[in-house]
C-alpha positions as CSV (number, residue, x, y, z in Angstrom):
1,X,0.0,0.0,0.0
2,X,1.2,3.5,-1.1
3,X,2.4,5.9,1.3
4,X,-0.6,8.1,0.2
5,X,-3.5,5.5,0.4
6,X,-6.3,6.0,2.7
7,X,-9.1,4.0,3.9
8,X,-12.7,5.3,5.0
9,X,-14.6,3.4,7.4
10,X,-18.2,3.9,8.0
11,X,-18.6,3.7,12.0
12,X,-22.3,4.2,12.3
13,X,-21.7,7.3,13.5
14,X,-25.3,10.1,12.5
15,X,-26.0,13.5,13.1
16,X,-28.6,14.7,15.5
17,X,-32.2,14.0,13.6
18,X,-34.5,15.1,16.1
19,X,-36.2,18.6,17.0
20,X,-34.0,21.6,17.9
21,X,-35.5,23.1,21.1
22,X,-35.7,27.2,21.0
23,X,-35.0,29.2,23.8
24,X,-38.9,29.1,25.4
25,X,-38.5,25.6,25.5
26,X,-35.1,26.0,27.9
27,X,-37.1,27.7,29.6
28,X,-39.9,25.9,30.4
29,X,-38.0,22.8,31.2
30,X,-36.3,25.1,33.8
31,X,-39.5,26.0,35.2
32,X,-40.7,22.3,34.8
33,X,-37.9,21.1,37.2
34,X,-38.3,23.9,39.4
35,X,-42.3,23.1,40.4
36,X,-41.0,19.0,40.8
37,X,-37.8,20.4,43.2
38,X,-40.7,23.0,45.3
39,X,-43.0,19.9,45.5
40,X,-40.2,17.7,46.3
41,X,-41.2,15.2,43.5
42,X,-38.0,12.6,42.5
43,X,-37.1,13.2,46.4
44,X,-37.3,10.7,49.0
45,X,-40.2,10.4,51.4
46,X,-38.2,12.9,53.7
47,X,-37.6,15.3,51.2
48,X,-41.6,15.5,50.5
49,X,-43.1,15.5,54.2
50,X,-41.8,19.6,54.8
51,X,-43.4,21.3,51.5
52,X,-46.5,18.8,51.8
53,X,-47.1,19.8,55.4
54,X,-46.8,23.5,54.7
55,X,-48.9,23.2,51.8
56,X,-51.5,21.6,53.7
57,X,-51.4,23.9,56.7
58,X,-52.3,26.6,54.0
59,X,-54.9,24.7,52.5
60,X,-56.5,22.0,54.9
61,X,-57.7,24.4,57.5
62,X,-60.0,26.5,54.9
63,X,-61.5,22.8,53.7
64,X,-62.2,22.2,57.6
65,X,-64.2,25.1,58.1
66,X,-66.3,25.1,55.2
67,X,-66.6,21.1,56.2
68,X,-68.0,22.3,59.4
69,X,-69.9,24.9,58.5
70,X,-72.1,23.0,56.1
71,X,-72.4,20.3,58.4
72,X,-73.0,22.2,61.5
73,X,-73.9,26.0,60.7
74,X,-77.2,25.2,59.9
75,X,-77.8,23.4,63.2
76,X,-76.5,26.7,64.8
77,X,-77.2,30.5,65.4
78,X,-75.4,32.0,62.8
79,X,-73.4,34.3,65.2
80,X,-71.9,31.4,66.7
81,X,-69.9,30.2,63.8
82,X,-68.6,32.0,61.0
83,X,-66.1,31.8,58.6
84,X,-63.0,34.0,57.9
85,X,-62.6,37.0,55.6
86,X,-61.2,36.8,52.2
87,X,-58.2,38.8,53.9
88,X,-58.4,37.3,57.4
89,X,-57.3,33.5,55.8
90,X,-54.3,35.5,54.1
91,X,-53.1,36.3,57.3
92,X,-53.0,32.9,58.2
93,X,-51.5,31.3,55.0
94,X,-48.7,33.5,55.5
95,X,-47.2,32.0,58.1
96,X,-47.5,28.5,56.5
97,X,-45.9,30.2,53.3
98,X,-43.2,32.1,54.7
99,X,-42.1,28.8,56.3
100,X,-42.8,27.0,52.9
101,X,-40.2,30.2,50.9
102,X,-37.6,29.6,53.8
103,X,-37.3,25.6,53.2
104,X,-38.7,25.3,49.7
105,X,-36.7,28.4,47.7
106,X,-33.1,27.3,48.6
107,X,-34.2,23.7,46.4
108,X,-34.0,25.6,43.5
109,X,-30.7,27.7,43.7
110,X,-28.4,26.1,46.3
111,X,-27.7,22.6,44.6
112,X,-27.3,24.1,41.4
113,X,-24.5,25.9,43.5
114,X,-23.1,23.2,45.4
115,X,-23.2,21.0,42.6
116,X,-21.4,23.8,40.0
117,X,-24.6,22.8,37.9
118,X,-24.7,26.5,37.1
119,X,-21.6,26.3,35.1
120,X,-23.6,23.6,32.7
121,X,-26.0,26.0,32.5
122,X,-24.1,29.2,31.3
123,X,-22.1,26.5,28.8
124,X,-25.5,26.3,26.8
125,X,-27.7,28.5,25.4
126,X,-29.2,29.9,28.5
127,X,-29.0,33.5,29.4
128,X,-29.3,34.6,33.7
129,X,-32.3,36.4,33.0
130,X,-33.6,32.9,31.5
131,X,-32.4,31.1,34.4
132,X,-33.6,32.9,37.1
133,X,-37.0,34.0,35.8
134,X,-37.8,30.2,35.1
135,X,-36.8,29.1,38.7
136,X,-38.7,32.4,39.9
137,X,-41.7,31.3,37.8
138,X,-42.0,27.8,39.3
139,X,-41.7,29.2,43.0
140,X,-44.7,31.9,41.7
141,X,-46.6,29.0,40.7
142,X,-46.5,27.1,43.6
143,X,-47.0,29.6,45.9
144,X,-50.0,30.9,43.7
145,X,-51.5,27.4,43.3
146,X,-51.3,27.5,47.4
147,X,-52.4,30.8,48.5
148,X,-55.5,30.7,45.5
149,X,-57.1,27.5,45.8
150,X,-58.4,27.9,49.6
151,X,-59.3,31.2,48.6
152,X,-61.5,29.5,45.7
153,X,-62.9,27.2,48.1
154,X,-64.2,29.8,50.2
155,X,-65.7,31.8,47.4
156,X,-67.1,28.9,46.0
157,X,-69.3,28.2,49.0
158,X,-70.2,31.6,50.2
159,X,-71.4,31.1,46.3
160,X,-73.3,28.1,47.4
161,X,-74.5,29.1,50.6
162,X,-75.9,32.3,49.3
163,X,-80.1,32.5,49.1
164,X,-79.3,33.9,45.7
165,X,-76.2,32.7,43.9
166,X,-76.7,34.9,40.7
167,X,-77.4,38.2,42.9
168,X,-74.4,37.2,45.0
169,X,-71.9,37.1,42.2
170,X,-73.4,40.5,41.1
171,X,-72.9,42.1,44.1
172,X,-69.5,40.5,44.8
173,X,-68.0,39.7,41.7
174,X,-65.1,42.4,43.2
175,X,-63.9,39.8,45.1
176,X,-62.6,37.6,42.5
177,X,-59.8,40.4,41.2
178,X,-59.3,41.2,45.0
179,X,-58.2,37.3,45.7
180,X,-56.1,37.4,42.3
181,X,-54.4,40.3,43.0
182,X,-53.8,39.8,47.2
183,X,-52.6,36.1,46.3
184,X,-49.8,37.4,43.9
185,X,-48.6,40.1,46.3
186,X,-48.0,37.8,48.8
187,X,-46.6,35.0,46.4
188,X,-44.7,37.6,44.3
189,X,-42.8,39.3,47.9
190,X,-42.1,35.6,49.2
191,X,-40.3,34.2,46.1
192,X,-38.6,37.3,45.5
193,X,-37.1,37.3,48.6
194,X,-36.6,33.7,49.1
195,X,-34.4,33.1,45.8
196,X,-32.5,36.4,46.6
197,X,-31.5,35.1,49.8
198,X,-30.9,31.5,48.8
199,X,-28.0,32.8,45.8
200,X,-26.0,34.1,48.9
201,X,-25.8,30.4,50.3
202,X,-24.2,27.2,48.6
203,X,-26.1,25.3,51.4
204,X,-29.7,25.4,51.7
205,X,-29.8,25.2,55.6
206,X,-27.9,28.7,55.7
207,X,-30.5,30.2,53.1
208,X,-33.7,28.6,55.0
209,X,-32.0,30.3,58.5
210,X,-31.1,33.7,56.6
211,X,-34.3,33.7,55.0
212,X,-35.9,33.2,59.0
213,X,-33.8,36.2,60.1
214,X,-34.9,38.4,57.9
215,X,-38.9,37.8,58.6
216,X,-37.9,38.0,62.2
217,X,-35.5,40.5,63.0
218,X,-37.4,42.6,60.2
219,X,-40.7,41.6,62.5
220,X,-38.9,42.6,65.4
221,X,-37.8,45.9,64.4
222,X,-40.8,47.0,63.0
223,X,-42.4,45.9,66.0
224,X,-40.4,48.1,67.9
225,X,-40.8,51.3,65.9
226,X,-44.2,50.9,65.7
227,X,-44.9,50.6,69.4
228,X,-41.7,52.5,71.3
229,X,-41.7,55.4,68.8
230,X,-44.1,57.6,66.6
231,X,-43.7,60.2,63.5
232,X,-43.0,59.3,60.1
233,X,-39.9,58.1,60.9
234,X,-41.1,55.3,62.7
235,X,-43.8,54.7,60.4
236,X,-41.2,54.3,57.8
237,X,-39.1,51.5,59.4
238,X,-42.5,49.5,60.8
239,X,-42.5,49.3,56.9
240,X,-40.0,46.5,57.6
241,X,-41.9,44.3,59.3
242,X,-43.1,42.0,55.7
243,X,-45.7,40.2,57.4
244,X,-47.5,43.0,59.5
245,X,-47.2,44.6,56.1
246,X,-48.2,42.5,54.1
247,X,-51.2,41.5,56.2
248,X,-52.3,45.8,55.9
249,X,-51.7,45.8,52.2
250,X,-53.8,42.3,51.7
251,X,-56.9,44.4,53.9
252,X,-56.3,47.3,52.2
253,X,-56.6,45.2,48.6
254,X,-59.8,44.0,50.3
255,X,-61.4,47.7,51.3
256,X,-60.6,46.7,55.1
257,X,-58.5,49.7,56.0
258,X,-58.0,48.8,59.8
259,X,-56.7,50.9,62.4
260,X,-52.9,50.8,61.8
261,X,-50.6,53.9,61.8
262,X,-49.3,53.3,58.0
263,X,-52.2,53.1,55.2
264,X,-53.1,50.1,53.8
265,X,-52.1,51.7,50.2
266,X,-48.7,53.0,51.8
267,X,-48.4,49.6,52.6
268,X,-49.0,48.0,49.2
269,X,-46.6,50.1,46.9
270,X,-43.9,50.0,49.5
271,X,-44.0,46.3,48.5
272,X,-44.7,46.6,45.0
273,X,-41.5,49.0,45.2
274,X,-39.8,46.3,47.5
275,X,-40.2,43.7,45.1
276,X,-39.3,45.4,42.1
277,X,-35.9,46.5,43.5
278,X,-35.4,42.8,44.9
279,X,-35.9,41.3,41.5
280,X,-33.2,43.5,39.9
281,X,-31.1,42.3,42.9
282,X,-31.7,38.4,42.1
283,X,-31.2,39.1,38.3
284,X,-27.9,40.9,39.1
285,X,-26.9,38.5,41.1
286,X,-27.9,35.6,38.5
287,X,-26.1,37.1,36.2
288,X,-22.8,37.1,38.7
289,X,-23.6,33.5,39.4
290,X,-23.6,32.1,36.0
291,X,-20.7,34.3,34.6
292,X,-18.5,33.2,37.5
């Protein structure tokens, strides 16, 4: 054989055939993964009981009540049993829900840390923005799906239990926009927050403690100004407390104004500003992430 001569072997191998994914398609299987890692699906029994249980303690108490008020309210004065305001049951599901953003929203950021899956990320096709917003969205979903659905269940049987069902919807349709709009304040402020903290930790045990502190030292301190000091000053920093302010800004949403020191409308742009200015945060600090 010539010095020259070649020989060509066919080793089976065949370019990619199948369908090139676009960029919304990233995207959503970001967001897909997301909503199994916040449910804990693919986890062990013990990584399912914590987001299951706080779930449920949103959810189960609002099923209980109506339960017992169909079965028992009409065996009973009607002053001796009633069931919470639209805004009343937000001020319980928040405490479930800040729990579930403190354990849950670390998942989604601090094993892709730990893990350097971030750098497998930023090799492909995937811009921060991308990243981020998908991981964001499944947390939103979640925490929508939570905050809603007891919500629903309530309207639904105040529907029911209505001597009129058609004049009730007319004269409360309102309420529907009102649960929309309170649910994604409170879901919208809780991821925010919660992925912002969780890119500061690699482990998720130091974001779900972080993300504690600042509820409760912000609580505290709010707390404080609001009761040791007055002026606007003070009224300012009670600002800090999320869940007292959240809690006016869901009454407010709902036409109850309540006897608090800060308006219920100060209240809600304060957190509509809050979460703006936390979002560019978590973006900026996605992009650091990915970019190394």
């Amino acid at each position: 054989m010539s010095a020259d001569a070649g020989e060509v072997f066919d080793l089976g191998y065949r370019g990619y055939e199948g369908q090139r994914a676009g960029r919304w398609s990233r995207r959503d299987a970001i967001w897909r993964d997301g909503i199994r890692a916040s449910l804990g699906l693919g986890r062990g029994v013990g990584g399912k009981v914590a987001p299951w249980l706080l779930l449920g303690l949103v959810l189960i108490p609002m099923v209980v009540l109506v339960v017992v008020a169909a079965f028992v309210g009409p065996a009973t004065d009607p002053n001796d049993f009633e069931l919470p305001s639209y805004a009343d049951y937000h001020g319980w599901a928040m405490v479930p829900l800040g729990l579930f953003a403190a354990v849950v929203a670390p998942l989604l950021i601090c094993p892709d840390r730990r893990d350097g899956v971030l750098t497998l990320y930023a090799a492909r096709p995937i811009t921060p923005t991308d990243y981020i917003g998908a991981r964001w969205a499944a947390f939103l979903t979640v925490a929508l799906g939570a905050v809603w659905l007891p919500e629903a269940v309530l309207f639904v049987w105040n529907v029911l239990d209505a001597r009129s069902p058609g004049t009730f919807l007319v004269h409360n349709w309102d309420v529907v926009p009102r649960i929309l709009l309170a649910g994604a304040l409170l879901a919208s402020v809780l991821a925010t927050l919660g992925l912002l903290v969780a890119t500061f930790a690699t482990r998720r045990a130091y974001a779900t403690v972080a993300m504690l502190a600042v509820l409760f030292i912000g609580s505290a301190l709010g707390g404080i100004a609001e009761d040791d000091f007055s002026g606007g000053v003070a009224d300012a920093v009670s600002l800090v407390s999320l869940p007292q302010t959240l809690d006016d800004a869901v009454h407010w949403i709902f036409g109850d104004e309540g006897d608090r020191p800060v308006p219920g409308g100060v209240s809600f742009a304060f957190l509509v500003g809050l979460t703006i200015v936390l979002a560019a945060w978590l973006v900026r600090r996605a992009k650091r992430l990915l970019r190394g």
